[in-house]
C-alpha positions as CSV (number, residue, x, y, z in Angstrom):
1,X,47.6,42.4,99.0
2,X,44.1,41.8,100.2
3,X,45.1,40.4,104.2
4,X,42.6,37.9,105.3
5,X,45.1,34.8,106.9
6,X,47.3,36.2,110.0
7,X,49.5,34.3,112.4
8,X,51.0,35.0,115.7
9,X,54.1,33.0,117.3
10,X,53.7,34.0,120.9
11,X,50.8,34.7,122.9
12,X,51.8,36.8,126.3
13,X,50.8,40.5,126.7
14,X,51.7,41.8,123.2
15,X,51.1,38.8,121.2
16,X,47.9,38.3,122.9
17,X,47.2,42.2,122.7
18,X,47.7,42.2,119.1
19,X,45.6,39.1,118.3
20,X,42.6,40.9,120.4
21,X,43.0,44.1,118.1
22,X,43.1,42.9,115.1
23,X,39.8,40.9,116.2
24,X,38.0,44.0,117.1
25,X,39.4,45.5,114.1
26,X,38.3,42.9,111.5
27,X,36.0,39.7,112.9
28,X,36.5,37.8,109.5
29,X,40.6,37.6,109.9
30,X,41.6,34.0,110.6
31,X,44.1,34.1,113.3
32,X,46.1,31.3,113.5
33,X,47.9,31.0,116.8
34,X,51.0,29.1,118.2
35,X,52.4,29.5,121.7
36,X,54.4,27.1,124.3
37,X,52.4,27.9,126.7
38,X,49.0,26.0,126.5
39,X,47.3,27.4,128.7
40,X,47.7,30.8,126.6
41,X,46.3,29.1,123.7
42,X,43.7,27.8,125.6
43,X,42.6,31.3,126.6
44,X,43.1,32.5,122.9
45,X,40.8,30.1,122.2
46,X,37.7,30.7,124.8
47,X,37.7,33.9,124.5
48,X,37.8,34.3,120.2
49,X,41.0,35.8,120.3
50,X,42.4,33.5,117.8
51,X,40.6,30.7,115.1
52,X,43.3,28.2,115.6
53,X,46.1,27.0,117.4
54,X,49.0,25.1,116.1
55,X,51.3,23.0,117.8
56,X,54.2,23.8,115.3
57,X,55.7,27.0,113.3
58,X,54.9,25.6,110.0
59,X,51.4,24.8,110.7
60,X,51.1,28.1,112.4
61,X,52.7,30.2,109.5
62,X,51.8,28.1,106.2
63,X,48.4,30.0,105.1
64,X,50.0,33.0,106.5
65,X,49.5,36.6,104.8
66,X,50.9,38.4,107.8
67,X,53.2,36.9,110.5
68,X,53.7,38.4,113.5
69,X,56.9,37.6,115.8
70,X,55.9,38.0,119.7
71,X,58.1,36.1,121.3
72,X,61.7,37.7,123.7
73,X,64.4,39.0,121.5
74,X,66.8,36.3,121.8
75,X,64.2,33.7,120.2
76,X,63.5,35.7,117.3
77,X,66.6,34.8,115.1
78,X,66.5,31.4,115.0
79,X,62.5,31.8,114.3
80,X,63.8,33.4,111.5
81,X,66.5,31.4,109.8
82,X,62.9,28.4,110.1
83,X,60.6,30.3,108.6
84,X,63.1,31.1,105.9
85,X,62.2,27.4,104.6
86,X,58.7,27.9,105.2
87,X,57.1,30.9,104.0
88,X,56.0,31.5,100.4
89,X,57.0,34.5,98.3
90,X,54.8,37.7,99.4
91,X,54.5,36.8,103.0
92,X,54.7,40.4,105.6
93,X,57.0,39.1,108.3
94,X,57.2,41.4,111.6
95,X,58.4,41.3,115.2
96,X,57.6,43.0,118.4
97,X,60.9,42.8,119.8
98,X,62.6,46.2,121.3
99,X,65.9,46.0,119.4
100,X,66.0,46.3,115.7
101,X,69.5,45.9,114.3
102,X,70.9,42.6,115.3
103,X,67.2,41.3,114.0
104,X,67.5,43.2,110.6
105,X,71.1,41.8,110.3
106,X,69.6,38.6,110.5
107,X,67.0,39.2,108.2
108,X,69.1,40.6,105.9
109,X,70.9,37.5,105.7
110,X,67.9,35.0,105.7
111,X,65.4,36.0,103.3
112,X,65.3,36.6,99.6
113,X,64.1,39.5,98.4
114,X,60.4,38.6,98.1
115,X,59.7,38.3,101.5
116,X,58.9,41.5,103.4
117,X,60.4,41.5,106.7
118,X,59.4,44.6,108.1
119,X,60.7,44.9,112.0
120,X,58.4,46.1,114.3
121,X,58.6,47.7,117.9
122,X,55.2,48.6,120.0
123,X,56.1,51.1,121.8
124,X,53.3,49.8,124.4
125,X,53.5,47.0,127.3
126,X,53.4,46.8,131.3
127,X,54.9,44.8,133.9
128,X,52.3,42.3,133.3
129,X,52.8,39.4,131.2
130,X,50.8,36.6,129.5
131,X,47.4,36.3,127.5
132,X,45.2,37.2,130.6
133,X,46.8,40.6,130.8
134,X,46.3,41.4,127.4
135,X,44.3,43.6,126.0
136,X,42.6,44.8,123.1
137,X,43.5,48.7,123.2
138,X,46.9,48.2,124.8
139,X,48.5,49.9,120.9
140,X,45.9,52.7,120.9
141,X,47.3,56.2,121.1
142,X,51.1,54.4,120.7
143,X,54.1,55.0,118.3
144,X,54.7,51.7,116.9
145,X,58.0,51.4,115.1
146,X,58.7,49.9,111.7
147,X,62.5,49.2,110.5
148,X,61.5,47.8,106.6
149,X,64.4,46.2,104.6
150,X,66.8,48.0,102.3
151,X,64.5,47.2,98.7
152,X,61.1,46.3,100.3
153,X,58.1,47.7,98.4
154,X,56.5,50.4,99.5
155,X,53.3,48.5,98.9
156,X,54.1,46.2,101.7
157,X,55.1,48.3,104.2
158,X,51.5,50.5,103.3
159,X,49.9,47.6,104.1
160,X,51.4,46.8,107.2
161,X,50.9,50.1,108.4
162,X,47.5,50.2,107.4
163,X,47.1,46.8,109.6
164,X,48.7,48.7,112.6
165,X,46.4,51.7,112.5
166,X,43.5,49.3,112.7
167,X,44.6,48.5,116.6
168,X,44.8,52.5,117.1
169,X,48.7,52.5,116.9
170,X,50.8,55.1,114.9
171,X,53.1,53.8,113.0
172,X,56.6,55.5,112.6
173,X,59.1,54.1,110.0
174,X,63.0,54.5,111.5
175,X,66.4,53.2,110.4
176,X,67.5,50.3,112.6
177,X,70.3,52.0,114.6
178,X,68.4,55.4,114.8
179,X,65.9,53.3,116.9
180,X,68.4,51.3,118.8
181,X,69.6,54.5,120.0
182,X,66.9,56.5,121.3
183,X,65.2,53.4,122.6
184,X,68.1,52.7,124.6
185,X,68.6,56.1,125.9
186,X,64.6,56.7,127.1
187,X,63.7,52.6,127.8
188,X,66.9,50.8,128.3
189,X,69.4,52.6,130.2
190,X,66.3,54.1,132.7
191,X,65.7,50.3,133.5
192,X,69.0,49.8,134.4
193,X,69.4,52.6,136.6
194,X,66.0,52.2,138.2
195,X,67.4,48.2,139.1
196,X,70.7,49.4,139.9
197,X,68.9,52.1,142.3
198,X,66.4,49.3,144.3
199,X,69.4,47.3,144.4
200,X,71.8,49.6,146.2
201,X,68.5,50.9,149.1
202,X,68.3,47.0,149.7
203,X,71.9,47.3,150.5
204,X,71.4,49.9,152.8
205,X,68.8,48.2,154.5
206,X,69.1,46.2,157.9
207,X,67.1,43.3,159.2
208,X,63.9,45.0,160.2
209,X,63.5,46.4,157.1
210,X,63.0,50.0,158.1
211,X,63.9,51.5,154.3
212,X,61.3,49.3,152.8
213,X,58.5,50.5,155.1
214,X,59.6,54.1,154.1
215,X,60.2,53.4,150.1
216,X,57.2,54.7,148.9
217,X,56.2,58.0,147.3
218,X,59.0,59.0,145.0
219,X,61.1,55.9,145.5
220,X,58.3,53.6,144.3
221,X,57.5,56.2,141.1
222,X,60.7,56.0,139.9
223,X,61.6,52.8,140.4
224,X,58.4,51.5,139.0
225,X,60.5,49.6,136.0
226,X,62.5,47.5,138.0
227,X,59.9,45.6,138.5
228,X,59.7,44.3,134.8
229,X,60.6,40.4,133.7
230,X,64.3,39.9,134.6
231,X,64.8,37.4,131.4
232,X,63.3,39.5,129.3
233,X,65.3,42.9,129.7
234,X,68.3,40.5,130.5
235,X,68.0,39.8,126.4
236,X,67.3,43.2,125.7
237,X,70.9,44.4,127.2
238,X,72.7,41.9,125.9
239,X,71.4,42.8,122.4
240,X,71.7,46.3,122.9
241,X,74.9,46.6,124.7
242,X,76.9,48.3,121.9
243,X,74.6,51.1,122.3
244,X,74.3,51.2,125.9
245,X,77.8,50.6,127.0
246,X,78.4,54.4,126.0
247,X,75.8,55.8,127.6
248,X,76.4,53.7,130.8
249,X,80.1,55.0,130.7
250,X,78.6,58.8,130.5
251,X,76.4,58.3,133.1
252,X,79.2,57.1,135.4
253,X,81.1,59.5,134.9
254,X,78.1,62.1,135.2
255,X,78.2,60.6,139.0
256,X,81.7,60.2,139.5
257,X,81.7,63.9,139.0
258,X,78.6,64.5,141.8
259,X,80.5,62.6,144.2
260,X,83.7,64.7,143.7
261,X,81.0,68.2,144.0
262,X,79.8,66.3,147.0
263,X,83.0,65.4,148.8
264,X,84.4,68.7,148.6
265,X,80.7,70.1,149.4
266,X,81.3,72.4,146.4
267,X,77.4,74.0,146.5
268,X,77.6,75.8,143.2
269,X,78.3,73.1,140.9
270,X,76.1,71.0,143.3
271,X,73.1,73.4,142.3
272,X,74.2,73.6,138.8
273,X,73.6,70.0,138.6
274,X,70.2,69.8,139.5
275,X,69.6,73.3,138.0
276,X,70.8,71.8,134.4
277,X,68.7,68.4,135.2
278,X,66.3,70.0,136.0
279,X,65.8,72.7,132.8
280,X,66.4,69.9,130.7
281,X,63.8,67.9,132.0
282,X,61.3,71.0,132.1
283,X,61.7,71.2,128.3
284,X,60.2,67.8,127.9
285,X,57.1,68.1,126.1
286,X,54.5,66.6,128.3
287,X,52.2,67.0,125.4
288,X,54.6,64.7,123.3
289,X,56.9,61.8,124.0
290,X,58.4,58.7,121.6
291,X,55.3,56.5,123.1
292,X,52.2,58.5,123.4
293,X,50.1,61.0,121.0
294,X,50.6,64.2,122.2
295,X,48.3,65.4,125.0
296,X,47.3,68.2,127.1
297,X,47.5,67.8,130.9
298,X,45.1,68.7,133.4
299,X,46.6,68.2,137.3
300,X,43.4,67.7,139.8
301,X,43.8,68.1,143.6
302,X,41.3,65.6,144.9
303,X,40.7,64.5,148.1
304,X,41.5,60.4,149.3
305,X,37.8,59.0,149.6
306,X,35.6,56.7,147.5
307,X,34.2,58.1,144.5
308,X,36.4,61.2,144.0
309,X,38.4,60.5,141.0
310,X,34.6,59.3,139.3
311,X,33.1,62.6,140.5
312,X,35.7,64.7,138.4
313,X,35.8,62.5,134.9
314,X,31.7,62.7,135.1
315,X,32.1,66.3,135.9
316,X,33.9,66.9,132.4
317,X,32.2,64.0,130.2
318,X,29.2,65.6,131.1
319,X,30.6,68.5,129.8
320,X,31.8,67.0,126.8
321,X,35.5,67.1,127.9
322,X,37.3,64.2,126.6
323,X,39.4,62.4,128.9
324,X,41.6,60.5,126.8
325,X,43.7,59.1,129.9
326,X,43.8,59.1,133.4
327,X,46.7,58.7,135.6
328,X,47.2,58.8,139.5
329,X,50.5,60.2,141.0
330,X,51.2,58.3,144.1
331,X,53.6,60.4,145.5
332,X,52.6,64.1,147.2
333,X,56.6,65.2,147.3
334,X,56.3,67.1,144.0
335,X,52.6,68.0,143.4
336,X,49.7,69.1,144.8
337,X,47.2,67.0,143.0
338,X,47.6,63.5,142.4
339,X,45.0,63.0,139.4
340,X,46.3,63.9,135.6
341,X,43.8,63.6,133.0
342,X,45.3,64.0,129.8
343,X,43.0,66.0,127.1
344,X,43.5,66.0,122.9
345,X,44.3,69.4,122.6
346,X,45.2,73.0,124.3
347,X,41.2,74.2,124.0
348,X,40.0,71.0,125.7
349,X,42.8,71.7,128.2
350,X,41.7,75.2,129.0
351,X,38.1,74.5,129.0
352,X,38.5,71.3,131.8
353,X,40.8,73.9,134.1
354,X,38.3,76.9,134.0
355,X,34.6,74.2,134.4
356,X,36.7,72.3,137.4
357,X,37.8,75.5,138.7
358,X,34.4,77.1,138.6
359,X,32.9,74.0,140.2
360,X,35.0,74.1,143.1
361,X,38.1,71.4,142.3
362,X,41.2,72.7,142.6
363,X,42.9,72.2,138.9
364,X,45.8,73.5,137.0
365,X,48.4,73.2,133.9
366,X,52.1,73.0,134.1
């Protein structure tokens, strides 16, 4: 299928981030564009992220090669059972949402056979939300999930992965439940402890707000995700709960069974507890993980004043190191350094530790 018409229901970060990709990718796409939220459309608009805007789903989907679904999970079925009246045979539906098998149950149920819905899942985002935090390059170097239907051609899912490696995404085809699983186990269930955790220190604190001054450091790292939209990952738990119940139950139990170590100040099985947490967590890649491309780490020990971080990623591009990321650890507890550049591969790794080294920076691997 030769792809020139696409639409996009649902303009915030992804939505937004995709219709700016695809632009960079291919300026002679027509993006059609529909979104609640005017002003996003507005912004679409100025800045060529989109060709038009529609003020309904049929207007926004009827020319439609590819339609792409960015709006929160609980919105998508009922998009679906509409466009199930709407779009002609042929037509590549997808969605961004972060659970697949409640929305490939409904698929199943709503479209013939010769529409392609094809679920999707970036595995790319931020706390941030609407057009004005999107960006073009938010998919690069990301997995991007694809759930296809039982009996969808191959031909269509090739061509929708072929669209999604034009935005610098990699595309990774997984069974519905396989994805709903690991998803909620490394994105899901961290959220809900990392909430659960901010909401118990506030507890704890007292009217002067002494714990807040000190939550910074390790606190703030970890509980970086509980700062994401409360709606939104309200809909993702209730669509995922018969994955996350189980896991939720084990980790209770996991601290039920530290407080009881604890109480009777049992040290061994105290230390066997991080011990185990701790090698488990050691044998992490940090080269690989579900979201990024694998990368090599380089951990830099600069000093706090203007200009230092810039001094070291000159340093290396001037040396032809690729930095293909850049990443500052706010907290001092653990490491040394608080920049990580992350390189494409082990050579590029070992050549950035042994030039910053010999230059005088203080650099390492882990």
């Amino acid at each position: 299928m030769n792809i020139e018409n696409i639409s996009i229901v649902g303009l915030g970060l992804i939505g937004g981030s995709m219709a700016k990709a695809l632009r960079r990718t291919n300026p002679n796409f027509i993006i059609t564009a529909m979104d609640k939220n005017e002003e996003n459309q507005l912004l679409a608009k100025q800045d060529g992220g989109i060709d038009k805007a529609a003020d309904n789903l049929r207007d926004a989907v009827k020319d439609a090669h590819v339609i792409f679904l960015c709006t929160p999970v609980h919105s998508i079925s009922e998009m679906l059972r509409e466009l199930g009246t709407i779009v002609r045979p042929g037509t590549i539906i997808t969605d961004v949402g972060s659970i697949k098998s409640s929305i490939m149950k409904e698929a199943e149920q709503t479209f013939p056979d010769d529409i392609h819905f094809i679920g999707g899942h970036p595995m790319a985002g931020g706390e941030r939300s609407g057009y004005a935090s999107s960006i073009a390059h938010l998919f690069e170097n990301a997995y991007y999930v694809l759930t296809p239907r039982t009996g969808t051609p191959s031909s269509a899912v090739k061509n929708l992965e072929s669209l999604i490696s034009s935005t610098g995404a990699l595309p990774l085809v997984l069974d519905p439940l396989t994805h709903d699983i690991r998803v909620g186990a490394v994105s899901h269930l961290p959220h809900i402890i990392a909430a659960t955790l901010v909401n118990t220190v506030k507890e704890w604190d007292n009217s002067e707000q002494s714990i807040q001054k000190l939550a910074a450091g390790g606190f703030k790292d970890i509980t970086r995700i509980a700062s994401s939209q409360p709606e939104m990952w309200r809909d993702i738990c209730l669509s995922n709960k018969e994955q996350l119940l189980p896991m939720i139950n084990d980790f209770i139990q996991k601290l039920t069974q530290f407080r009881k170590e604890l109480e009777s100040s049992n040290k061994a099985d105290i230390e066997v507890f991080y011990r185990q947490a701790k090698d488990f967590r050691d044998q992490i890649p940090s080269t690989e993980s579900l979201y990024n491309l694998p990368y090599y780490m380089v951990y830099v020990d600069v000093e706090d004043r203007p200009g230092s971080i810039g001094e070291v990623a000159s340093f290396l591009g001037d040396r032809n190191v690729n930095i293909k990321n850049m990443q500052i650890i706010n907290s001092r507890e653990d490491e040394p350094g608080c920049l990580v550049l992350s390189v494409e591969d082990k050579s590029a790794q070992e050549k950035a530790v042994y030039l910053l080294n010999q230059a005088g920076f203080y650099a390492y691997t882990r």
